[in-house]
C-alpha positions, 0 to 999 in steps of 0.5 A, spaced: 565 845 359 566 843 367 570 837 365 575 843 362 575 846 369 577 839 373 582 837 367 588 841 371 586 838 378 586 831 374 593 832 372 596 834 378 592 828 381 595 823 377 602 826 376 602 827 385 600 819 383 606 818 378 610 822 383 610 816 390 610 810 384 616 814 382 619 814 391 617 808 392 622 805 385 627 809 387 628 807 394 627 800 392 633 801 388 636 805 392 636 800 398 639 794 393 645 798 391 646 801 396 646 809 394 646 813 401 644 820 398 638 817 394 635 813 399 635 817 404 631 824 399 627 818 396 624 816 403 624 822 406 620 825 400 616 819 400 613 820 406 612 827 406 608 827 399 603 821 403 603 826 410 601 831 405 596 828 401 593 825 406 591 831 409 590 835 403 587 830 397 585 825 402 579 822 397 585 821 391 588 816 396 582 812 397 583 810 390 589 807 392 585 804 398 580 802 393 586 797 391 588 795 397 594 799 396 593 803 403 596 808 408 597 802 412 600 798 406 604 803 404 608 806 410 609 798 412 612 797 405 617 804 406 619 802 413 620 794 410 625 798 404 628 802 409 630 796 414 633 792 407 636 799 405 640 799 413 642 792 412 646 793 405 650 799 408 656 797 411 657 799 418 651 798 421 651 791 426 644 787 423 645 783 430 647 788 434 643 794 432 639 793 427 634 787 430 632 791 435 630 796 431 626 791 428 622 789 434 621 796 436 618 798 429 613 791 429 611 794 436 610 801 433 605 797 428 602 793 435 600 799 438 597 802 432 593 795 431 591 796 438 590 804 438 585 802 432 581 797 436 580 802 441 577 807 437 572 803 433 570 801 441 569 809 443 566 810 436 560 806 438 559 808 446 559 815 443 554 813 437 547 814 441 541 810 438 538 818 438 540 824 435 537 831 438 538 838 437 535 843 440 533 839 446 538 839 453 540 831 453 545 833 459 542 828 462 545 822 458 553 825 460 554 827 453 562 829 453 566 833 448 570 828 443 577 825 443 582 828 439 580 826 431 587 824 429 587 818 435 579 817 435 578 817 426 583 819 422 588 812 422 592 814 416 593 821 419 594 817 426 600 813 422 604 816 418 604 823 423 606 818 428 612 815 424 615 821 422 619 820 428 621 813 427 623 815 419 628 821 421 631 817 426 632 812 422 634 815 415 639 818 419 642 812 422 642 811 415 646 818 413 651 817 420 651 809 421 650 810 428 644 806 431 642 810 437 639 815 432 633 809 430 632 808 436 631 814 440 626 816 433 622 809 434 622 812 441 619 817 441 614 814 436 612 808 441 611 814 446 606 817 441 602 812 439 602 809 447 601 815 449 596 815 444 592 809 445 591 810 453 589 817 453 584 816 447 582 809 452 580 814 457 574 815 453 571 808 455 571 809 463 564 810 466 565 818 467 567 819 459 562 814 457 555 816 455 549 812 457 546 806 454 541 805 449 536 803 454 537 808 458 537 813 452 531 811 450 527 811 456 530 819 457 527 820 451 520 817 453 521 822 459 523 828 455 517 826 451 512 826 456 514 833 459 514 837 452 507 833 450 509 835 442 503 833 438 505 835 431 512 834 427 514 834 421 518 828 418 523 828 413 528 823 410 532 825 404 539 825 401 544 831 402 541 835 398 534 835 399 534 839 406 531 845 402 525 840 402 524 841 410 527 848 410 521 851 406 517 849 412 521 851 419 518 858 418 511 855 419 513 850 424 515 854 428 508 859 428 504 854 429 499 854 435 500 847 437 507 843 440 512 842 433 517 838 433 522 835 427 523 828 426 529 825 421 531 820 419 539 820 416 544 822 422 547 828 418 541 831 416 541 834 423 545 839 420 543 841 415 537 844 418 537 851 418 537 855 424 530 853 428 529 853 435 524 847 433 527 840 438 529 836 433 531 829 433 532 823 429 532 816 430 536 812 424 534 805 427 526 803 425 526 800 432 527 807 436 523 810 432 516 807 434 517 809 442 513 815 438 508 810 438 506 811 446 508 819 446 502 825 445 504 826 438 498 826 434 500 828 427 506 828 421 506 833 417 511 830 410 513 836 405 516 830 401 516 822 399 522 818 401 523 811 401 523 811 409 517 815 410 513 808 409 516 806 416 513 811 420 506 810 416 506 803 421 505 807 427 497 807 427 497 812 433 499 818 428 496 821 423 500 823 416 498 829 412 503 831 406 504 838 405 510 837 398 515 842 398 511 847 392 506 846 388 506 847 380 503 843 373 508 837 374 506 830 374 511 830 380 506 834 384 501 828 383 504 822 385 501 816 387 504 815 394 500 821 397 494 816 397 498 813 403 497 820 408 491 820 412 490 827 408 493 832 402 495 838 404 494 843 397 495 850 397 488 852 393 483 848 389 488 848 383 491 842 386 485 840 388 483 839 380 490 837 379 490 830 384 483 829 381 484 829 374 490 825 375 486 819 379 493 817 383 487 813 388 487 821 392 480 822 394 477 828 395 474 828 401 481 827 403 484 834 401 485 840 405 486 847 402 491 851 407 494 856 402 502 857 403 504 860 409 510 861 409 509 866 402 508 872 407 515 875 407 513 876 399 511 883 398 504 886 394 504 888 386 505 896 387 505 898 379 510 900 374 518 901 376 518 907 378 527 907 379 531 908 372 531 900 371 526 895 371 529 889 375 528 883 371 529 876 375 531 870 370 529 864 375 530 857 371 528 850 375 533 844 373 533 839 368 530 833 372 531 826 372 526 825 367 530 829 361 524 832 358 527 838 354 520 842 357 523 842 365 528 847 364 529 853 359 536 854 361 538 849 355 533 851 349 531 858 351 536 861 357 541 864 352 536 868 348 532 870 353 538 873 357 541 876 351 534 879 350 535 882 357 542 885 357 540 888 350 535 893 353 539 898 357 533 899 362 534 892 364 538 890 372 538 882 371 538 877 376 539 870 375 538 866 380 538 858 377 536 852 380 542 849 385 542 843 381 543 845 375 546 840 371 547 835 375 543 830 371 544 833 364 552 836 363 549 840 357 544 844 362 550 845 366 554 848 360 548 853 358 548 855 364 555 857 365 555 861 359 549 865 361 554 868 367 558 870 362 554 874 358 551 877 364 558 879 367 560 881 360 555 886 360 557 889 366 564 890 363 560 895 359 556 899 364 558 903 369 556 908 374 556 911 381 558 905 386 556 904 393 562 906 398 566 902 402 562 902 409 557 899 404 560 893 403 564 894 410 556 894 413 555 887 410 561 884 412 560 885 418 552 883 417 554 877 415 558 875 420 552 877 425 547 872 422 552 867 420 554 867 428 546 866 429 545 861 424 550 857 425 554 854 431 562 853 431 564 846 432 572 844 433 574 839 428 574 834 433 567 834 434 563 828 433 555 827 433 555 827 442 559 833 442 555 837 437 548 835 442 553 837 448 552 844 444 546 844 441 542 843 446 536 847 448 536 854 445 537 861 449 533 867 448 527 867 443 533 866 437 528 866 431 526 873 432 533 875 433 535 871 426 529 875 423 531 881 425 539 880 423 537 877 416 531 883 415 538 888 416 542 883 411 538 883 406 537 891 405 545 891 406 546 885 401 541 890 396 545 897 398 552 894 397 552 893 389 549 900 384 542 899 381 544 898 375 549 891 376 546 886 373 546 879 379 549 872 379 546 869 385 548 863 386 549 862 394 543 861 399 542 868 400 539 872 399 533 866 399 528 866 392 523 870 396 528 877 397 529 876 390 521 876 388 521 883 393 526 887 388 523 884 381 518 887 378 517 882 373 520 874 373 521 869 367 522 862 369 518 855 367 514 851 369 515 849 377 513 852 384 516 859 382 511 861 379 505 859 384 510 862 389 511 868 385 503 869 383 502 871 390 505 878 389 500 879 383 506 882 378 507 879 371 511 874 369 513 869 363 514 862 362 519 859 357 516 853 352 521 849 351 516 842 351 515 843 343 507 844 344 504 849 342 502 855 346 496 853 347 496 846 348 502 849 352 497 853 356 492 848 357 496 843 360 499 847 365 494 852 368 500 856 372 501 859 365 494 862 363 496 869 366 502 870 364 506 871 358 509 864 353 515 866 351 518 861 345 525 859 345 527 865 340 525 869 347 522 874 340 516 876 345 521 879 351 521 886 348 514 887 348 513 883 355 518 888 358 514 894 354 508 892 359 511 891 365 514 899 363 506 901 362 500 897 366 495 900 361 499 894 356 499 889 361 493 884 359 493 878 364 493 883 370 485 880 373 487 874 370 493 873 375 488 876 381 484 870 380 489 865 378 492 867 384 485 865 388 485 859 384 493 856 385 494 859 393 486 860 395 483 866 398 487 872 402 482 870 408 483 867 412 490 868 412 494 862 410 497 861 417 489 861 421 487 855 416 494 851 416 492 851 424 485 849 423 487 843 419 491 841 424 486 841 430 482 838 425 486 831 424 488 832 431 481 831 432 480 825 428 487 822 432 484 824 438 477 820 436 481 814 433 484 813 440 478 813 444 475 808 440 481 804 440 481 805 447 473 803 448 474 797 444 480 795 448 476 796 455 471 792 451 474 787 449 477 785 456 472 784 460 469 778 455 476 776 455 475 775 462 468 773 462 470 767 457 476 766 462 472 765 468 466 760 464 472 757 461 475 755 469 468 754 471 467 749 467 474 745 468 471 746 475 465 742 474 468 737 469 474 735 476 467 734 480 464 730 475 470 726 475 471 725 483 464 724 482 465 717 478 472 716 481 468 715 489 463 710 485 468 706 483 471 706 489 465 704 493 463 698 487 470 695 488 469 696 496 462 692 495 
């Protein structure tokens, strides 16, 4: 179970705990009898214990911070102790030696307040209105960051800087010799004074980045010269960049000017490797400068709480593209009808947002395949190796806990059993990355599937690939990590991060395409065929799984519309408790394919088919099911993703035109209405001036 796992973490968290409370007692006690030896191991192992913990567990810390029993309180109470502890222990002058130590430390805690101040006020000059990747902001005088430990890090920046202080000040304790306090607070008001005006130096005009103002007016300039007219707008949390992910491949082939457009400041990271400009705008107001770009379109591959704030922009059009498709109400939602258009794979999609009259229209959906399903190899017959390679591909759980999303709890360990049970099976298991995240009993079924998997390998053997096969890959590795990636200094903040990924040299998406073509084949020759897989990591990706199967097994999701593109069997597990016909009515993906039970009794006979086509009965079925869920193979998916976006670029394009010609319009009769307004206060002033000389001609009269 996962709460076993952490149970030996608990405990060494709370007897660490246990352990300062247990310091802290005994220097106090300590300090009031006084006892030297205790006094002197008790504070010094007091505040090791902090340093360490600060740097290794800091989130156990921020529990106590939780009760107002902080870094800064703690090592305020271990040096007032240390003080009362010097004061008890005769030899040592209060008045002489001991108040000027107290000066001296109170000053220690002034400048670290102040060294503090200044670094919240560099935070914010270096927190720009924007974030971009991809694109070179040199022009804003982006500069590398200060030291993490004086720009961020408080706690660290206290307890390392009062080492010196401590030290000197318990060995004053040991020798009762005064000097030893002051040269150790010493040495630590020079730390923290050093500190404070080297990290001011950020706040000087050559270390300081530009203003918002000038940001955003770069921005709109940088705009204006890449004249991007299609992005794709993402918000999400943590883990659901995989969303956007899905997509850079298309983005990045499109005929038009793509861009990325997020939201959340630490998503700009965990975008995968793309040479596609990105950038995002945490603030509604710095977002709407897209308003007066050449942007004409968003594509959204998801529904997010800020995606409403976009669709204010009248200038833009909204297309939603979704991250999969499969059978699920998920894949329907009624928030689509907010987009200018729906994009679908193929007309099964169609059918489904129709049957579901969620307000979609459909006039407003577009059939543009899935693009991004090229890498996945054609069905080319029966294995034709020693071993039939099965992948076992289960989706989650969910958040609706419905028995029927995943099978990893009903069905996973029969049908895995099943599997390692013919000797002619190599298994891959590669299960949903959130996998027990909502329900612990998914996360438990799931951990007990690795172990059978790895049981089973203890009872194959065979020739295994040598050690230049894994030295192959390692080095593979290490060249597409350096790709994907880019090295930052633990110091580095956001800027300093835009500073190096500004616009990228070369055409680097080949580059990573090549290296991760080579890291694949050498991923795949570094284990023997007959080892069954674990594959939990990000490589290799799903679609590298789909070219070595010959046969998947999974439920209901988008697996298994990616999957059909390939054209070879498949067989999803019923764990929704309908019947197999129901079952196949409610979910149109499964119609050509094998329904397996949560006893998995039908794997025997489903491998028996994979084995021997000629007992394969759903082999046309997939071909036109195929058609049905991804649309024709020609065009090809790619062409008609292009056409739909010159399409709603045109329409972009039109809606401006009439809004600039009802615009032009409206300003002449605006001024028309002005003048005959002017002109008739003229005629009312002559007729005025006319009454008034009458008057005065009467009264002269």
């Amino acid at each position: 179970m996962p709460s076993a796992g952490l149970a030996p973490r608990r405990i060494v968290q709370l007897s660490a705990l246990l352990a300062m409370f247990a310091l802290f007692t005994a220097q106090i006690v300590s300090a009031l009898l006084p006892y030297v030896p205790v006094f002197i191991a008790a504070s010094a192992a007091g505040l090791a214990l902090d340093v360490y913990l600060q740097y290794r567990d800091p989130g156990l810390l921020a529990l106590l911070g939780k009760v107002r029993f902080d870094v800064t309180v703690r090592q305020l109470l271990r040096d007032m102790l240390v003080l009362v502890g010097l004061l008890r222990i005769d030899g040592i002058d209060p008045e002489r030696e001991q108040a000027p130590l107290l000066v001296a430390l109170c000053l220690f805690y002034g400048l670290h307040f102040a060294c503090q101040a200044v670094a919240v006020l560099v935070r914010r000059t270096r927190t720009l209105p924007i974030v971009t990747r991809n694109i070179d902001a040199s022009a804003l005088r982006l500069t590398t960051a200060p030291p993490r430990i004086l720009a961020r890090r408080q706690g660290h920046r206290l307890l390392t800087f009062s080492v010196p202080a401590t030290i000197g000040l318990l060995v004053t304790a040991a020798t009762e010799d005064g000097l030893w306090g002051a040269v150790g607070v010493g040495v630590s008001l020079l730390l923290i004074a050093g500190g404070t005006v080297h990290l001011g130096t950020w706040l000087l005009p050559r270390k300081r980045a530009e203003s918002e103002q000038k940001v955003m007016e770069w921005l709109d300039k940088w705009l204006a010269e890449y004249r991007p007219t299609v992005a794709m707008y993402f918000s999400g949390g943590t883990t659901s960049a995989y969303q956007a992910n899905m997509w850079l491949s298309t983005l990045s082939q499109i005929d038009a000017k793509p861009l990325i457009v997020l939201r959340e400041r630490f998503m700009v990271q965990k975008i995968d490797a793309t040479d596609v400009p990105i950038i995002c705008f945490p603030k509604v107001s710095t977002m709407f400068s897209l308003e007066n770009s050449t942007l004409k379109m968003m594509l959204h591959p998801a529904n997010a709480a800020k995606t409403s704030q976009v669709l204010r922009i009248p200038t833009i059009k909204h297309a939603f593209t979704n991250h999969g498709e499969s059978d699920k109400l998920s894949s329907c939602n009624p928030y689509a009808k907010a987009y200018d258009e729906v994009w679908v794979a193929g007309p099964a999609a169609r059918e489904r947002y129709l049957l579901a009259e969620v307000g979609v229209e459909n006039k407003d959906i577009v059939e543009v395949g899935r693009p991004q399903l090229a890498p996945i190899r054609p069905y080319s017959g029966a294995p034709t190796g020693t071993y039939t390679t099965v992948l076992y591909a289960p989706t989650w759980e969910g958040w609706d806990g419905n028995p029927g999303n995943t099978s990893v709890v009903l069905a996973g360990e029969n049908i895995v059993r099943r599997l390692l049970a013919d000797d002619g099976v190599r298994l891959l298991y590669k299960p949903h990355p959130m996998t027990g995240s909502v329900d612990p009993r998914a996360g438990a079924a799931n951990e007990r599937i690795k172990a059978m998997i790895r049981e089973a390998n203890t009872k194959r053997s065979g020739a295994r690939p040598g050690p230049e096969a894994a030295a192959d890959l390692a080095r593979l590795t290490a060249e597409l990590d350096k790709l994907t990636s880019t090295a930052f200094r633990a110091s580095a903040d956001e800027m300093e991060r835009m500073l190096l990924q500004g616009a990228p040299h070369g055409d680097r998406e080949a580059e990573i395409a090549r290296a991760t073509a080579a890291w694949e084949s050498a991923y795949w020759a570094s284990f023997p065929e007959w080892e069954h897989q674990i594959i939990t990591d990000a490589r290799p990706a799903i679609f590298t799984c789909f070219n070595q199967a010959d046969l998947l097994i999974s439920d209901v999701s988008s697996v298994v519309s990616d999957w059909l593109s390939s054209e070879k069997p498949y067989a999803v597990a019923n764990t929704s408790g309908m019947s197999e016909a129901a079952f196949r009515a409610g979910f149109p993906t499964v119609s050509a394919g094998v329904v397996l039970t949560p006893a998995a009794d039908g794997v025997p006979a489903l491998l028996e088919s994979v084995r021997f086509p000629e007992k394969d009965l759903f082999t046309a079925a997939r071909a036109e099911l195929k058609v049905h869920l991804l649309g024709p193979s020609d065009p090809p998916s790619l062409a008609r993703f292009n056409s739909a976006i010159d399409a709603l670029c045109t329409k972009a394009d039109e809606r401006r035109v009439r809004m600039e010609s009802r615009l032009a319009a409206e300003i002449p009769s605006q001024r028309s209405a002005a003048e005959e307004t002017a002109q008739e206060s003229d005629q009312g002033l002559e007729a005025v001036e006319t009454e008034d000389n009458g008057a005065e001609d009467s009264v002269t009269a």
